[in-house]
C-alpha positions in Angstrom: -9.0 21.2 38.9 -12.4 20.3 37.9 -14.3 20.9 41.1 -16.8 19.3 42.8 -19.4 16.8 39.8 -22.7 17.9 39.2 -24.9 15.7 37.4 -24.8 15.9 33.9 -27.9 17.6 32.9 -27.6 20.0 36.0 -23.9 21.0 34.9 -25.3 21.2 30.9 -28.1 24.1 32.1 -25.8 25.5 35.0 -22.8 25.6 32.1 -25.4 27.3 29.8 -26.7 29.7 32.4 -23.1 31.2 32.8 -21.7 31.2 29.3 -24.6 31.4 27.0 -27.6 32.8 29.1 -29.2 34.7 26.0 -28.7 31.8 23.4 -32.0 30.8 21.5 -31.5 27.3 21.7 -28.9 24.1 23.8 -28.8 20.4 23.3 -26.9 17.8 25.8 -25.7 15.3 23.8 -23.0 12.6 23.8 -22.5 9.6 25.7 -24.1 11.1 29.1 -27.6 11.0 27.3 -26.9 7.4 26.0 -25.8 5.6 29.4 -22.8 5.0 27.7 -20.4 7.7 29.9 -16.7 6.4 31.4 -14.6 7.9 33.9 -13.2 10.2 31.3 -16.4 11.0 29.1 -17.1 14.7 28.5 -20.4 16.7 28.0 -21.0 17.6 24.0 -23.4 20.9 24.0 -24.7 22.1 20.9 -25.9 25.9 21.2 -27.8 27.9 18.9 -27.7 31.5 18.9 -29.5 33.5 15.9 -27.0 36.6 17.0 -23.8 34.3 16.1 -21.8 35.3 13.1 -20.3 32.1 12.4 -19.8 29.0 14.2 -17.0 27.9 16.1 -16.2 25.1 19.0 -14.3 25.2 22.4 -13.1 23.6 25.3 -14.3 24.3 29.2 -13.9 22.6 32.5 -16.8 23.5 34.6 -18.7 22.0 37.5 -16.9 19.1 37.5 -16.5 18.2 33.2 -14.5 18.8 30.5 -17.2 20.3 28.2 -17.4 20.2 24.6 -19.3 23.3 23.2 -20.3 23.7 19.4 -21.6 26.8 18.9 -23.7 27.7 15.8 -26.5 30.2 14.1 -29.5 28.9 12.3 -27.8 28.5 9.1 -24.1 27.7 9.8 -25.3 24.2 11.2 -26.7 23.0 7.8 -23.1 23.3 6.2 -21.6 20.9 8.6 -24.6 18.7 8.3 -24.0 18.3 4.5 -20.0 18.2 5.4 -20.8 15.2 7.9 -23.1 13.2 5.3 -20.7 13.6 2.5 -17.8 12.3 4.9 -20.5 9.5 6.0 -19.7 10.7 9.6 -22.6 12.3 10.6 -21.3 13.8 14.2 -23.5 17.0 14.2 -27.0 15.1 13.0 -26.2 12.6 15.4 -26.3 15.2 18.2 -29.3 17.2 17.6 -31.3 14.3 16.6 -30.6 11.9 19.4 -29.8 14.9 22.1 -31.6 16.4 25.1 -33.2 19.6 24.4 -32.2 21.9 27.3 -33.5 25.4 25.3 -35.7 26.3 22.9 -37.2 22.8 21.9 -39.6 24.9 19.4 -37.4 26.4 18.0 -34.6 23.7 17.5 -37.8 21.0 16.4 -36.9 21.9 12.9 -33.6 20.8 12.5 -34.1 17.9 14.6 -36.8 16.8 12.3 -34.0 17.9 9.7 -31.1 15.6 11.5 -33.9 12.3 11.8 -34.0 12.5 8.4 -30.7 12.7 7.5 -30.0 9.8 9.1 -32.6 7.9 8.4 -31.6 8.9 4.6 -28.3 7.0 5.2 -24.8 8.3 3.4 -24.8 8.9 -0.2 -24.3 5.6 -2.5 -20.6 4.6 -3.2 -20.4 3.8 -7.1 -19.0 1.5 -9.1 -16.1 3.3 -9.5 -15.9 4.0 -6.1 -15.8 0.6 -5.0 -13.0 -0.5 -7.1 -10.7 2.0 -5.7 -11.7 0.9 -2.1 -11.2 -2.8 -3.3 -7.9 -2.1 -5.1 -6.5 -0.5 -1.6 -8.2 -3.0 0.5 -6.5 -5.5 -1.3 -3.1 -3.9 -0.9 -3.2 -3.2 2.8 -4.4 -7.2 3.3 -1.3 -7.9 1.4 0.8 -6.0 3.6 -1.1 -7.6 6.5 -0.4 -11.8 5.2 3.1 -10.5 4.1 4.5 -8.6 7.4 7.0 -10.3 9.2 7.8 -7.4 11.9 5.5 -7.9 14.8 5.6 -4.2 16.0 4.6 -2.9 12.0 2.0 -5.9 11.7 0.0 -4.0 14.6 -0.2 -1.1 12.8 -1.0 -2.4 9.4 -3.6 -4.4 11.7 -5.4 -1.1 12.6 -5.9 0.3 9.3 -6.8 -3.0 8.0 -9.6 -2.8 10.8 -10.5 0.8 9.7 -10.5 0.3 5.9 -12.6 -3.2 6.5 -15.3 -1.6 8.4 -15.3 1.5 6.0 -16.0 -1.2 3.4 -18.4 -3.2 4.3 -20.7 -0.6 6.1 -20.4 1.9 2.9 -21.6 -0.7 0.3 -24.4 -1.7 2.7 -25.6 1.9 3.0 -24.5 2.4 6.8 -22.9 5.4 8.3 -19.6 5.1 9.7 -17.2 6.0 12.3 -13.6 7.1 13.2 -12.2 4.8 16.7 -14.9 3.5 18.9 -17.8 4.9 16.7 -16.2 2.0 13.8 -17.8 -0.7 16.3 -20.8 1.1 17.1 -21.3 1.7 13.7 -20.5 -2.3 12.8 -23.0 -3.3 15.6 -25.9 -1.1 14.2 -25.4 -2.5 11.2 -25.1 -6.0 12.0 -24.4 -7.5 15.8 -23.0 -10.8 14.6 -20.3 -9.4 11.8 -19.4 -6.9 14.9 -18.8 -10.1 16.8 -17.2 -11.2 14.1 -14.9 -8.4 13.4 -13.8 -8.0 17.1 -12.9 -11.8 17.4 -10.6 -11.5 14.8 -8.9 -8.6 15.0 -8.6 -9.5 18.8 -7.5 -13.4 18.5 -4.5 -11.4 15.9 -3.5 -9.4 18.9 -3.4 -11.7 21.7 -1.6 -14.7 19.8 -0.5 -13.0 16.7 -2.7 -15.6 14.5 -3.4 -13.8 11.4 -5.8 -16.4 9.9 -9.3 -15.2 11.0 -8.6 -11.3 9.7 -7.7 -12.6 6.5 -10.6 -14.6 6.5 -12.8 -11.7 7.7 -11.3 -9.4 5.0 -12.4 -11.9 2.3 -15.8 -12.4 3.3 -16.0 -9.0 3.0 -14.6 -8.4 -0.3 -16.1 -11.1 -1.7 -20.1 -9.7 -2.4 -18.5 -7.3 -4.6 -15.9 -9.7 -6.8 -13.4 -10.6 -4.3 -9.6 -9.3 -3.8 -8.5 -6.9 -7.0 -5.0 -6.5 -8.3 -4.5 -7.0 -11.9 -6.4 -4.9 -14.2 -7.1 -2.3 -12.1 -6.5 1.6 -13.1 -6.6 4.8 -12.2 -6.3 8.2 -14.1 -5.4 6.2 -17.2 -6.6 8.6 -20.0 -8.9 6.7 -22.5 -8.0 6.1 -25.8 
């Protein structure tokens, strides 16, 4: 039973008050901060605590939420920042930088400033090599897509088709991405009419099993950096 619903920030500082009343620093983030909350969204509270020995995260349900805590001292947080950037997923930057400082804003200034920049930074460049392996099995699972015949498989070769696509084409353009709904987020920061684009297909596929317009999609995409790739692709082959 979750009680009777405070507001958000009211339920953040009241949360804080109980469970962390001598921590040195708290951001609210998540989708309450960005107007973006659902029936089912939860409060994400980042806490800083200089007496911490290392970081963890856990669950509540308090005054009304399911609460999200991620609990860290003032140097645990910069191992998951690097962690996030190298992954491209930047979930912990994302939450300090664009969060709402309920504690210790002069103190946590620092590693917002630290966050902003991050992001701003962008992920780390695929190379070369890089984007030949992520062509090669691009390729492959379009394959699979254009040459399933089972309805029930073709939906799930559909949704890693959809994952690996916008992986793609957001990591050679320098973009952060996302896992599930942060995939389209991610896609319409980058660009609002390939988002469009990408949700049309995908969605037309779906509803009438057309498979035309994800093909067609997947090409486009492929095609800035040389197109489909098959033959004459290696890997781990040692060089003579």
């Amino acid at each position: 039973m979750m009680g009777k619903k405070l507001p958000a920030i009211d339920a953040a500082k009241s949360f804080i008050q109980k469970n962390f009343p001598d921590c040195d620093g708290a951001i609210l983030a998540g989708s309450v901060i960005r107007g973006e909350e659902t029936e089912t969204s939860d409060l994400d509270i980042v806490i800083f605590d200089g007496k911490l020995f290392a970081p963890y995260r856990e669950s509540f349900i308090d005054f009304g939420w399911p609460i999200e805590v991620f609990v860290h001292n003032w140097s645990s947080y910069k191992a998951y920042f690097f962690n996030d950037c190298e992954r491209a997923r930047p979930s912990l930057p994302r939450m300090v930088a664009e969060g709402i400082i309920l504690r210790g804003e002069a103190t946590i200034a620092s590693i917002r400033n630290e966050a902003e920049e991050l992001l701003a930074r962008g992920p780390k460049e695929w190379t070369n090599e890089t984007i030949s392996l992520k062509r090669y099995f691009l390729t492959d699972t379009l394959d699979d897509f254009i040459g399933c015949t089972n309805r029930a498989e073709a939906i799930f070769v559909a949704g890693s088709l959809a994952e690996a696509t916008g992986e793609f084409v957001l990591r050679t353009n320098n973009s952060w991405i996302g896992s599930s709904k942060w995939i389209l987020r991610a896609l319409k920061k980058y660009d609002m009419e390939l988002a469009n684009h990408f949700v049309d297909a995908f969605d037309t596929f779906y509803k009438t099993g057309d498979k035309n317009k994800v093909i067609q999609l997947v090409d486009e995409v492929l095609q800035p950096h040389g197109g489909r790739l098959f033959e004459g692709f290696s890997i781990g082959k040692p060089m003579l």
